[in-house]
DSSP file (Angstrom, degrees, kcal/mol; ACC not computed):
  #  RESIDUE AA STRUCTURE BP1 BP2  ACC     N-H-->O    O-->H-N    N-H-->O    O-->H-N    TCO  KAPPA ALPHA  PHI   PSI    X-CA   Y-CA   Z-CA
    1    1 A X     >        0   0    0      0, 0.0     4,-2.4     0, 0.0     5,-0.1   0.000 360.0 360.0 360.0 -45.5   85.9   96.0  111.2
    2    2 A X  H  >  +     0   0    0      1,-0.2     4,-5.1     2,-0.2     5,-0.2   0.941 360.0  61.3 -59.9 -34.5   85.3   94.3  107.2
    3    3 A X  H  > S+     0   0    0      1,-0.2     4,-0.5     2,-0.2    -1,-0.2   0.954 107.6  40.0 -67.5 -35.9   85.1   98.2  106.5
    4    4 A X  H >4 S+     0   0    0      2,-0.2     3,-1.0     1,-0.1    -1,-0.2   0.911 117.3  49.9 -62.4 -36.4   89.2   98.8  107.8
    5    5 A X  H 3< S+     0   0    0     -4,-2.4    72,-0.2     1,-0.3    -2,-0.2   0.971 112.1  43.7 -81.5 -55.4   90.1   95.9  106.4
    6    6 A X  H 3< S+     0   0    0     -4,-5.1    -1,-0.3    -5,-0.1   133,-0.2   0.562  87.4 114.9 -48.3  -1.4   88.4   96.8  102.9
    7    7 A X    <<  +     0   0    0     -3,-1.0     2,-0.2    -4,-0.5    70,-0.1  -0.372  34.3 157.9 -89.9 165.7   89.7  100.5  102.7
    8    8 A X        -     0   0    0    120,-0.1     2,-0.3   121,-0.1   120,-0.1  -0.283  33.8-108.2-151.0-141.5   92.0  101.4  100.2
    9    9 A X        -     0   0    0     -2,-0.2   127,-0.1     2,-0.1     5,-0.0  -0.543  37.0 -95.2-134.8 179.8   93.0  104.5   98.5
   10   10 A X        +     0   0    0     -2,-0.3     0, 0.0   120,-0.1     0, 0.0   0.282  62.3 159.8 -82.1 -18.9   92.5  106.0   95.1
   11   11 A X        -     0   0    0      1,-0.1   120,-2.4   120,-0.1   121,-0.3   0.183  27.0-165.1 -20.0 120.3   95.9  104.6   94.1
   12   12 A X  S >  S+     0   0    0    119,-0.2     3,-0.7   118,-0.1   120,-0.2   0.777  90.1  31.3 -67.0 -61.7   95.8  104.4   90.0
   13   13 A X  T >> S+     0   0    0      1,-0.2     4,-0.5     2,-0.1     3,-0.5   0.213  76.4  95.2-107.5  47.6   98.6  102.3   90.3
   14   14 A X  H 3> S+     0   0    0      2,-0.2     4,-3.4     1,-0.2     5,-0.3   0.535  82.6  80.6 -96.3 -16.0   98.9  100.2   93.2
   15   15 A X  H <> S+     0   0    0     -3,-0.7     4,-1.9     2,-0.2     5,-0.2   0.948  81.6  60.5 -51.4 -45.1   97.3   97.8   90.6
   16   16 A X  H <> S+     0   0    0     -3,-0.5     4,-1.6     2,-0.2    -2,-0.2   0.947 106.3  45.7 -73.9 -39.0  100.6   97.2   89.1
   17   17 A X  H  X S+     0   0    0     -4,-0.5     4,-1.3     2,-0.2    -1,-0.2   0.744 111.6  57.6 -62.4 -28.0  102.0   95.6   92.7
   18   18 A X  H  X S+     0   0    0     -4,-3.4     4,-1.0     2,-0.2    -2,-0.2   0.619 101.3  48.8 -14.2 -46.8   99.1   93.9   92.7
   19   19 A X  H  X S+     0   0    0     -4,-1.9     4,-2.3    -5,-0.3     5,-0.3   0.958 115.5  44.3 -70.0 -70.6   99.7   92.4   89.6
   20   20 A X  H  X S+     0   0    0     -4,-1.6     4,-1.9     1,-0.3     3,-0.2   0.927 113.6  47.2 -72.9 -62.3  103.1   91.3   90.5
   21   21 A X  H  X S+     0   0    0     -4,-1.3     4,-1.6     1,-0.2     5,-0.3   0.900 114.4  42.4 -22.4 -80.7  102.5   90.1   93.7
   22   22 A X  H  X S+     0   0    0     -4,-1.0     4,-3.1     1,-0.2     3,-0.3   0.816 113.1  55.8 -44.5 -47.9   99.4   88.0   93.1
   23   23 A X  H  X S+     0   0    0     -4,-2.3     4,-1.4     1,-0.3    -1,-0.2   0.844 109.8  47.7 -58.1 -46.2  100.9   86.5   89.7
   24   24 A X  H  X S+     0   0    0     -4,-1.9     4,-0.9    -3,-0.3    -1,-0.3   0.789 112.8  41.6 -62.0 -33.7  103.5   85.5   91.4
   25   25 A X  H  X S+     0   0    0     -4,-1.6     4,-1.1    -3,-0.3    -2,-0.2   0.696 116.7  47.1 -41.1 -49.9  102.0   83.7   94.5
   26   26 A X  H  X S+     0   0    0     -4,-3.1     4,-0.9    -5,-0.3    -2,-0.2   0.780 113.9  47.7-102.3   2.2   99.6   82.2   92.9
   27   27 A X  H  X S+     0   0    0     -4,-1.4     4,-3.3     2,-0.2    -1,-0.2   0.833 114.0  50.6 -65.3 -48.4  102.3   80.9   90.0
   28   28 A X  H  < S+     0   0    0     -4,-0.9    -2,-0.2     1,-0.3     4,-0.2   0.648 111.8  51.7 -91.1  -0.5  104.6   79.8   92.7
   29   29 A X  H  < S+     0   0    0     -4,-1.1     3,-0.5    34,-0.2    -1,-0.3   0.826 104.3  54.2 -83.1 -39.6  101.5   78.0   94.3
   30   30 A X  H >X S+     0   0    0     -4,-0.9     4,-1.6    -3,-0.2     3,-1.5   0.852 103.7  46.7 -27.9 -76.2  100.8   76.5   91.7
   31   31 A X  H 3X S+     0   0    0     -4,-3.3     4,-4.0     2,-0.2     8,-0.5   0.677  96.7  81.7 -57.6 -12.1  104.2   74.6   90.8
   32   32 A X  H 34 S+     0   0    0     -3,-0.5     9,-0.3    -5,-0.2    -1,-0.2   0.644 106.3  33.3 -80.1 -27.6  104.1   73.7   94.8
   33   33 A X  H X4 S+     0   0    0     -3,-1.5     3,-0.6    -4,-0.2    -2,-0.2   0.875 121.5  41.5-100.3 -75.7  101.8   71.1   93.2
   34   34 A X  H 3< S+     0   0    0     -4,-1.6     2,-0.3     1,-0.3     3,-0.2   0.817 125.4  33.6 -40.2 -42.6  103.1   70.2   89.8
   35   35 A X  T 3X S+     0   0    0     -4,-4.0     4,-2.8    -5,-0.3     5,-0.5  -0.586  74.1 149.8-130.0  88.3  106.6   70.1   90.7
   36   36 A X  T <4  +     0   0    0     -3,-0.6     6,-3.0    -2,-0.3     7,-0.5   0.518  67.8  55.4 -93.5   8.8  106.3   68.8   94.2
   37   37 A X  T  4 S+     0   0    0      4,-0.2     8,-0.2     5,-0.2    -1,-0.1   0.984 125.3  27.0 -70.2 -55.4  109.7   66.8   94.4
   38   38 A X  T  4 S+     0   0    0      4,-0.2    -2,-0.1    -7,-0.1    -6,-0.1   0.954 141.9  14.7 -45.6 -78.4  111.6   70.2   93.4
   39   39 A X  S  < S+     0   0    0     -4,-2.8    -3,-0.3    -8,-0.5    -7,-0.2   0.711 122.7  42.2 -86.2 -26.2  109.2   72.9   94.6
   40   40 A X  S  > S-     0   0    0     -5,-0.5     4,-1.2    -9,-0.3    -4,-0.2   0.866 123.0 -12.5 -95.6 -94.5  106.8   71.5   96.8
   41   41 A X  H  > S+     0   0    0     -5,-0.4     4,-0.5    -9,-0.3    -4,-0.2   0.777 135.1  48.3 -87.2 -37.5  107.2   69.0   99.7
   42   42 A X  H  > S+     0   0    0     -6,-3.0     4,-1.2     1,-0.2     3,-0.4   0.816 104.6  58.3 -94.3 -24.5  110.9   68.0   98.4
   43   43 A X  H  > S+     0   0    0     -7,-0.5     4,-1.0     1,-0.2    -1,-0.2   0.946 108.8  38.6 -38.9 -54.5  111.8   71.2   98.2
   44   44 A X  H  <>S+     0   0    0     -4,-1.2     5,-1.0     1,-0.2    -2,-0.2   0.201 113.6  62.2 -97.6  15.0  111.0   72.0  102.0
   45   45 A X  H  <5S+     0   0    0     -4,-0.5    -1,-0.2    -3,-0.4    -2,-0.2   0.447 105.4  47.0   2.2 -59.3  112.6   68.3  102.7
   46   46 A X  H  <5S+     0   0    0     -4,-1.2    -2,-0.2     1,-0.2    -3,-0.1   0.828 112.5  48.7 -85.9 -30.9  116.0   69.5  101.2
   47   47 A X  T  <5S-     0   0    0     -4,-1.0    -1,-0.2    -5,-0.2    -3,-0.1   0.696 119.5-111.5 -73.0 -18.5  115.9   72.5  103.2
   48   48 A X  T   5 +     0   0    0     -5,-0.1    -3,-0.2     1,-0.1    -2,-0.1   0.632  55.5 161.5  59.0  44.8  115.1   70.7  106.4
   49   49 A X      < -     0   0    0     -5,-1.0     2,-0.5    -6,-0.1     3,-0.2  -0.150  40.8-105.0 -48.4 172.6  111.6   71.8  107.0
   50   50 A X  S    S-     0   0    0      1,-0.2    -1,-0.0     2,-0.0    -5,-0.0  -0.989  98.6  -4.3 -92.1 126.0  109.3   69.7  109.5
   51   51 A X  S  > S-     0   0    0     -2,-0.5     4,-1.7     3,-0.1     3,-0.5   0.980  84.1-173.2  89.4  65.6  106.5   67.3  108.3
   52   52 A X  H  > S+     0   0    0      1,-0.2     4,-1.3    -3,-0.2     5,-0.4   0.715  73.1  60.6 -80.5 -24.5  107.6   68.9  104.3
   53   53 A X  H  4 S+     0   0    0      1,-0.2    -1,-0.2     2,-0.2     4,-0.1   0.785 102.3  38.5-107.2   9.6  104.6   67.0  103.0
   54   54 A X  H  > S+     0   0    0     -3,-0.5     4,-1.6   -13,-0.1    -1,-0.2   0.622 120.8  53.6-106.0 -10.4  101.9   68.2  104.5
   55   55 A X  H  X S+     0   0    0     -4,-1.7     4,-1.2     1,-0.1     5,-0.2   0.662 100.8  58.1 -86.9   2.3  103.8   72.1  104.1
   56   56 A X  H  X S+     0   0    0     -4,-1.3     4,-0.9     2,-0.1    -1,-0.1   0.830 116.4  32.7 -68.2 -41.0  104.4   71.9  100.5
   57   57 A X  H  > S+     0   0    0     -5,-0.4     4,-2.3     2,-0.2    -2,-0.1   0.948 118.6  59.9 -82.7 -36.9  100.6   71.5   99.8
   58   58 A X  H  < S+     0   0    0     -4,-1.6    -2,-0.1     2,-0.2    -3,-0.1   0.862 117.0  25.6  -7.4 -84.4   99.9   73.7  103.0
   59   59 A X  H >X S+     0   0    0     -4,-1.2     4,-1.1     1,-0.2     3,-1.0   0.703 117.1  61.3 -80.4 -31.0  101.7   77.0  101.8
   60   60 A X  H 3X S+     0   0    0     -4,-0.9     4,-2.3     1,-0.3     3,-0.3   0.963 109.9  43.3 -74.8 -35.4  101.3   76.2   98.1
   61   61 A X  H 3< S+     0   0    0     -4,-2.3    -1,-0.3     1,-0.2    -2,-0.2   0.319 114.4  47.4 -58.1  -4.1   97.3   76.3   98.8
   62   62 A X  H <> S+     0   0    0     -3,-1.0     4,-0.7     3,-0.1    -1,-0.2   0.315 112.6  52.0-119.9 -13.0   97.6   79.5  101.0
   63   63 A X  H  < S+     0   0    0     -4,-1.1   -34,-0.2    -3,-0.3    -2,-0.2   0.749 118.1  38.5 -94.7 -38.6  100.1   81.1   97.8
   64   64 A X  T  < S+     0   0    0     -4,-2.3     4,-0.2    -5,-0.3    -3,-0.1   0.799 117.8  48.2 -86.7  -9.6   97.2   80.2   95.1
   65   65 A X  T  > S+     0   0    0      2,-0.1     4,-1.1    -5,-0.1    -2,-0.1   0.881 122.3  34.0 -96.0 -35.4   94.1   81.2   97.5
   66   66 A X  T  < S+     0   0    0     -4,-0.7    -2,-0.1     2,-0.2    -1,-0.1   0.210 117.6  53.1-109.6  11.8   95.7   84.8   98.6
   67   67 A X  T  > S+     0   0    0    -42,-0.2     4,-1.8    -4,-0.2   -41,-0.2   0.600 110.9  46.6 -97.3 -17.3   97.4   85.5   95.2
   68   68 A X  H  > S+     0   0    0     -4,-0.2     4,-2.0     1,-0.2     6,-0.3   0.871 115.5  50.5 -75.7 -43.1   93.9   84.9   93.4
   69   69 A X  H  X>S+     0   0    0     -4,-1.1     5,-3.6     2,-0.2     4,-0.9   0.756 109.5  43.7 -59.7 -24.5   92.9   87.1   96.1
   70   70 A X  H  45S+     0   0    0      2,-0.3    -2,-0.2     3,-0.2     6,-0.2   0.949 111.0  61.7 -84.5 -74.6   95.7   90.0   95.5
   71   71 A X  H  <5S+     0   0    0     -4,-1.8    -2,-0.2   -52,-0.1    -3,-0.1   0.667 113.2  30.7 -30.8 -43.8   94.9   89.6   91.9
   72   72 A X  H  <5S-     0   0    0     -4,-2.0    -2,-0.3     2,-0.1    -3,-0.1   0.818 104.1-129.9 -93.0 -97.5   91.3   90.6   92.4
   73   73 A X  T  <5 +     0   0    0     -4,-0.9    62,-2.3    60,-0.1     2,-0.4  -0.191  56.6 146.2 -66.8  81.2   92.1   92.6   95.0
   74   74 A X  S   <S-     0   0    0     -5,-3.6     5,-0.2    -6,-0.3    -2,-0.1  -0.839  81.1  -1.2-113.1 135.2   89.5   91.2   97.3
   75   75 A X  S  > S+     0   0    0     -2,-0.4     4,-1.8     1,-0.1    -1,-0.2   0.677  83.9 168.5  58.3   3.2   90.8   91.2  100.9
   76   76 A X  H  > S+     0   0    0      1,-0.4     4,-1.5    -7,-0.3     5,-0.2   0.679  70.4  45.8 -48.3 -57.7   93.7   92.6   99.5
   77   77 A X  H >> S+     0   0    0    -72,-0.2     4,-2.1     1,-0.2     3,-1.4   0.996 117.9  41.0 -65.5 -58.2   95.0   93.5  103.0
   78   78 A X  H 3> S+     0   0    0      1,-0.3     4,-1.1     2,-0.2    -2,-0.2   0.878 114.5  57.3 -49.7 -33.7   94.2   89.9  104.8
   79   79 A X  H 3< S+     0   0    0     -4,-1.8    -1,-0.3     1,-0.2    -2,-0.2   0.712 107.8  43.7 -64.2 -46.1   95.4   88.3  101.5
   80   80 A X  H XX S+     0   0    0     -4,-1.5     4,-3.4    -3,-1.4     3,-1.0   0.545  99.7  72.4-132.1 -36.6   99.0   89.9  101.6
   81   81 A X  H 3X S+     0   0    0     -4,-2.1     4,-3.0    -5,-0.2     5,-0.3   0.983 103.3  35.4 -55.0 -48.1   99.5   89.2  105.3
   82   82 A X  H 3< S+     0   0    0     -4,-1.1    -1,-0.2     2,-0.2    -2,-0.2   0.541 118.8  60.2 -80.8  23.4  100.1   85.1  105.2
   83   83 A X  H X> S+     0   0    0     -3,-1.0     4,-1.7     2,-0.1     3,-1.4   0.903 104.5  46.9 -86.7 -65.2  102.0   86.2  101.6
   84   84 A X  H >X S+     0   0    0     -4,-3.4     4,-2.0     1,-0.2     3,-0.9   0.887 112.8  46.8 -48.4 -51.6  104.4   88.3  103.6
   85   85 A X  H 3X S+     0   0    0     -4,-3.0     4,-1.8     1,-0.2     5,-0.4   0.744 115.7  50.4 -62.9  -1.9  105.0   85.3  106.5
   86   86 A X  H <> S+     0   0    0     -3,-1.4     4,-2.1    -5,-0.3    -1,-0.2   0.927 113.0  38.8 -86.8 -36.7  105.5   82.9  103.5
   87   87 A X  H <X S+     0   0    0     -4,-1.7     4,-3.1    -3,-0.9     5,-0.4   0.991 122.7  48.4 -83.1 -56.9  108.2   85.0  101.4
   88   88 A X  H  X S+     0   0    0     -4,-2.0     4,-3.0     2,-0.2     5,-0.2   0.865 112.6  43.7 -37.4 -47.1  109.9   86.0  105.2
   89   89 A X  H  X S+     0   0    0     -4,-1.8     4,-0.9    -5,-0.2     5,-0.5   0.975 117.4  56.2 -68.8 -53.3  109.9   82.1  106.5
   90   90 A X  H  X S+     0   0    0     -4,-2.1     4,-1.7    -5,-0.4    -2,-0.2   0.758 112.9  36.4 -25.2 -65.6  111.4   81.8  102.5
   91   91 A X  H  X>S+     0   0    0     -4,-3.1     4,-3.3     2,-0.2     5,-1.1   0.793 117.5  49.4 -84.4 -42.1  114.2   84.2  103.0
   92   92 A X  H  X5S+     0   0    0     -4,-3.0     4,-0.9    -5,-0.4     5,-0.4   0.998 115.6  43.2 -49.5 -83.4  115.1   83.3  106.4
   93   93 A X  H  <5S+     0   0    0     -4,-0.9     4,-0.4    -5,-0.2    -2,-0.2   0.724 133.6  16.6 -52.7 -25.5  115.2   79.7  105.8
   94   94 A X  H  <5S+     0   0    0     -4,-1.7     4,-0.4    -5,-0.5    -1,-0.2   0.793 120.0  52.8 -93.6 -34.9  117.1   80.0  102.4
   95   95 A X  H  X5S+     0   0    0     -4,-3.3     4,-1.6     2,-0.2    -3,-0.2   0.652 104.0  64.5 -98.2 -26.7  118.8   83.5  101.8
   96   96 A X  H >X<S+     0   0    0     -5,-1.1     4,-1.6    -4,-0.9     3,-0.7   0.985 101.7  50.1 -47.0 -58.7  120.5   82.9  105.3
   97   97 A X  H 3> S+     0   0    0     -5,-0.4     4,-1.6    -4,-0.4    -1,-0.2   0.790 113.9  42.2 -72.6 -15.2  122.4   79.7  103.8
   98   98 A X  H 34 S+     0   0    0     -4,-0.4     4,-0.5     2,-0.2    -1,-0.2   0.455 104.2  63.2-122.7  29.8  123.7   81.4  101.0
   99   99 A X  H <X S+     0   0    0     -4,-1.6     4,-1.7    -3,-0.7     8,-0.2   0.932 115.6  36.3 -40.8 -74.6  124.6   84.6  102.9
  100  100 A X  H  < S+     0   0    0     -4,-1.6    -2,-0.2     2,-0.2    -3,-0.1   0.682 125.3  39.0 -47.5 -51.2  126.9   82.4  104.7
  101  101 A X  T  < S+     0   0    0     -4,-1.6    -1,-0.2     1,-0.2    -3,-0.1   0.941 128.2  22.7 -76.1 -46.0  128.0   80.1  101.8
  102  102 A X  T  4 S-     0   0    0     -4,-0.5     4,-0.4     1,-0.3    -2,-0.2   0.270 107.6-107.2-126.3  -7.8  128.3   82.5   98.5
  103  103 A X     X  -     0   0    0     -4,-1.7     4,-1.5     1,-0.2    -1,-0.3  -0.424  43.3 -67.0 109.0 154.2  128.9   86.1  100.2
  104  104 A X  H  > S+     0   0    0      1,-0.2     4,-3.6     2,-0.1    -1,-0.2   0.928 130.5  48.4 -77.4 -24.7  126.3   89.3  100.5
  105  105 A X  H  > S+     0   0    0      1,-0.2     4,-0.9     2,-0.2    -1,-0.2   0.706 111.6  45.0 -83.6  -0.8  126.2   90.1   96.8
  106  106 A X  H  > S+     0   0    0     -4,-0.4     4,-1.1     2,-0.2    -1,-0.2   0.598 114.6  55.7-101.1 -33.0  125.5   86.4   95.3
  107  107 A X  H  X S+     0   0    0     -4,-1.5     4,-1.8    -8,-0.2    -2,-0.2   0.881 107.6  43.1 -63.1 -28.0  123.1   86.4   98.0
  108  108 A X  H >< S+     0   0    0     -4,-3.6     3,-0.5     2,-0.2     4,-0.3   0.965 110.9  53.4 -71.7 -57.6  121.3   89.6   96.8
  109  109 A X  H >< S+     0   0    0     -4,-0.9     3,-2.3     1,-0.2     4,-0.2   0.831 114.1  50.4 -56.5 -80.9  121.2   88.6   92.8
  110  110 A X  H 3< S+     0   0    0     -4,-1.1    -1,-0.2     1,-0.3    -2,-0.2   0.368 109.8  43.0 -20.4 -59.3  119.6   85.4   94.2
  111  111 A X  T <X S+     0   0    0     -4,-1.8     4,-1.5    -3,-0.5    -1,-0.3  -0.182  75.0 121.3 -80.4  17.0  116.8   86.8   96.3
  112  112 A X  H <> S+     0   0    0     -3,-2.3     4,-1.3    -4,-0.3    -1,-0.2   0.848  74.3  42.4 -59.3 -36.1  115.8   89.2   94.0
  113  113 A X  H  > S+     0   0    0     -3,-0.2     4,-2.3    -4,-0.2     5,-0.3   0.910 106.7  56.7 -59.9 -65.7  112.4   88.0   93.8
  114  114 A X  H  4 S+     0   0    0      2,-0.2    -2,-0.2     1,-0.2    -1,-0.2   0.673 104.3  51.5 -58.6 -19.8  111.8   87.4   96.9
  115  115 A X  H  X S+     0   0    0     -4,-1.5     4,-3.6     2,-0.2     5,-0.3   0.788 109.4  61.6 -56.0 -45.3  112.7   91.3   98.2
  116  116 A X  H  X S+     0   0    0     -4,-1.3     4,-2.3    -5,-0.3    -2,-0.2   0.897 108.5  29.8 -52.1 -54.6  110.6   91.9   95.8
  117  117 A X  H  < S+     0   0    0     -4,-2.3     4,-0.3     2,-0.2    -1,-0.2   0.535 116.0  59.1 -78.0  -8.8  107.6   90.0   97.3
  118  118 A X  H  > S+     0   0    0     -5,-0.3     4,-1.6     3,-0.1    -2,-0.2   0.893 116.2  33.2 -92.5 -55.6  108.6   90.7  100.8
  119  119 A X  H  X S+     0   0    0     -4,-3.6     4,-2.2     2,-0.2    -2,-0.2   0.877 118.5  53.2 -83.3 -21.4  108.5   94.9  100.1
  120  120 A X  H >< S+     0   0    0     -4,-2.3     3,-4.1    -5,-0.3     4,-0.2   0.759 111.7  49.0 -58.5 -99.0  105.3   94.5   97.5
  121  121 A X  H >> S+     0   0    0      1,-0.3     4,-1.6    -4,-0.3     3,-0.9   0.286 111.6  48.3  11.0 -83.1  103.5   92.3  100.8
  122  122 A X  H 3< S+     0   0    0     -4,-1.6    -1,-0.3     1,-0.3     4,-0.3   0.465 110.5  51.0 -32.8 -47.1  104.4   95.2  102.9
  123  123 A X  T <X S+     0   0    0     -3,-4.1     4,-1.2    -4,-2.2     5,-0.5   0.755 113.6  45.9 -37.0 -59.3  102.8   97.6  100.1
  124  124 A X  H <> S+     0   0    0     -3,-0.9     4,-1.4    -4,-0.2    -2,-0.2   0.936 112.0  45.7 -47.0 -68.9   99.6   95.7  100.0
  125  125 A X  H  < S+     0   0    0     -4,-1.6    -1,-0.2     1,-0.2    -3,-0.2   0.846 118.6  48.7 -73.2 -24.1   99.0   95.3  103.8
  126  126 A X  H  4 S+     0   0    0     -4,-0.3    -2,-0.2    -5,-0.2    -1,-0.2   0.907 125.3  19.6 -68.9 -62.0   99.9   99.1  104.1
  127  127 A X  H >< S-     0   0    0     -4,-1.2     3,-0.7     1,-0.1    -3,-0.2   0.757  98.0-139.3 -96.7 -29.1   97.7  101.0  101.3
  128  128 A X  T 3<  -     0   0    0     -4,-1.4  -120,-0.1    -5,-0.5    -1,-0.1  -0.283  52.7 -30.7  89.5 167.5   95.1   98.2  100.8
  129  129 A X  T 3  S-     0   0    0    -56,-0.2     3,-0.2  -122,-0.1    -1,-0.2   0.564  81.8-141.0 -34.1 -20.6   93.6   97.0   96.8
  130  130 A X    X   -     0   0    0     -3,-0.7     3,-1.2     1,-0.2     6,-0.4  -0.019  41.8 -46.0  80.3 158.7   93.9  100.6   95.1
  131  131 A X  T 3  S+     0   0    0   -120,-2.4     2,-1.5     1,-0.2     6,-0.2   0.876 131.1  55.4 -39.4 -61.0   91.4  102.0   92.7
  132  132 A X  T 3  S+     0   0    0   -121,-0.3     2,-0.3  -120,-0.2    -1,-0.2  -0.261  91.2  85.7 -86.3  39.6   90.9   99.3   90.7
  133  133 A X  S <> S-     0   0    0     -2,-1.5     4,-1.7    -3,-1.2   -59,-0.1  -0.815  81.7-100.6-137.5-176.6   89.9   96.3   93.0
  134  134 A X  H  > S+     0   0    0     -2,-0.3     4,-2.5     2,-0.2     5,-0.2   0.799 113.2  62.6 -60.9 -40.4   87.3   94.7   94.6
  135  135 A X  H >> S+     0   0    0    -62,-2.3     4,-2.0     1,-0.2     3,-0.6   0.983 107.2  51.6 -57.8 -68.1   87.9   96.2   98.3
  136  136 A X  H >> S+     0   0    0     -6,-0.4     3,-1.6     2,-0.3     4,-1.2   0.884 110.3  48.1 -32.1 -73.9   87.1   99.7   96.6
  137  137 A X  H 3< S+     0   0    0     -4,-1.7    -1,-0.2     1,-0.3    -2,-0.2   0.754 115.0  39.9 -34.5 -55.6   84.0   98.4   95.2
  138  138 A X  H X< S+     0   0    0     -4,-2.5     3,-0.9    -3,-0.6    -1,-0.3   0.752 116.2  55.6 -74.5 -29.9   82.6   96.8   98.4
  139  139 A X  H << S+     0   0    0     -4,-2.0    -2,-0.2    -3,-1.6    -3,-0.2   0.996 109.3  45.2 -79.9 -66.4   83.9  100.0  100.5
  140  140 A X  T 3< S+     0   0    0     -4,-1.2    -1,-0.3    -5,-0.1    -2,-0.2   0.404  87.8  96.0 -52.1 -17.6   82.0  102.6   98.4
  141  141 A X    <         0   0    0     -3,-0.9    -3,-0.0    -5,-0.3     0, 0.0  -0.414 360.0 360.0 -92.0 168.6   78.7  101.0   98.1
  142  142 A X              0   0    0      0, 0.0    -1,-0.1     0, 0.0    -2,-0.1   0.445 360.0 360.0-110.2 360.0   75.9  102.2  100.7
C-alpha cells in the first residue's frame, strides 16, 4: 500500500507544481495564524463558516503540515488530497458569492489562484512527487 502511495514518475518537472503548490499552502497557512481576524478564524466568521475558531487554526495547520509536505515531496499524493478539499470548500464557499454578485469574468480574475491550486492538487494526487522528491527516494531503495 505505502509503495502506491509513494510512486511517482520520472517527471523532471513536476517539481515546479510542487513548488507552487506547497509554497503556497504552507504561506497561506501560515497567515491563518498571524493574521487570524482577516485570514484565519475571522475570515471564516465573515464568510459564515461554523465554529470559525477552531477552523481557522484547523485548516491553517493542515495547509502548513501538507504544504511542507508537497514541498519535500514526502507523501506527496496523501499531502495534496486534504489541499485539494481545502482550495474546493474555498471556492465553493467564496467564488460562488461573487459569481452571483460581480459576474463570470470578475469572478475568474479573482479566483485565479485558487484554479490554480485546485488543478496543481489534482496534478499532485495524479502523477505523485516527480523525480526530485522524497517519494522517489523511499520508492527506489531495496
Amino acid at each position: 500500500m505505502l509503495k502506491k502511495i509513494l510512486k511517482t514518475d520520472d517527471a523532471k518537472t513536476t517539481i515546479i507544481i510542487r513548488l507552487m503548490v506547497g509554497a503556497v499552502f504552507l504561506s497561506e497557512g501560515i497567515q491563518k495564524f498571524l493574521f487570524a481576524d482577516t485570514l484565519g478564524a475571522g475570515r471564516f466568521a465573515k464568510i459564515g463558516l461554523a465554529n470559525p475558531d477552531f477552523l481557522g487554526p484547523f485548516v491553517g495547520s493542515f495547509e502548513i503540515i501538507c504544504g511542507t509536505l508537497v514541498l519535500l515531496g514526502l507523501l506527496t499524493r496523501l499531502a495534496a488530497i486534504p489541499l485539494f478539499t481545502i482550495i474546493s470548500v474555498a471556492i465553493i464557499t467564496t467564488k460562488a458569492q461573487l459569481l452571483a454578485a460581480n459576474g463570470f469574468w470578475s469572478m475568474l480574475h479573482d479566483s485565479r489562484t485558487d484554479w490554480a491550486m485546485f488543478l496543481g492538487s489534482i496534478f499532485l494526487i495524479i502523477k505523485g512527487g516527480g523525480r526530485w522528491s522524497v517519494d522517489r527516494r523511499l520508492n527506489t531503495q531495496k
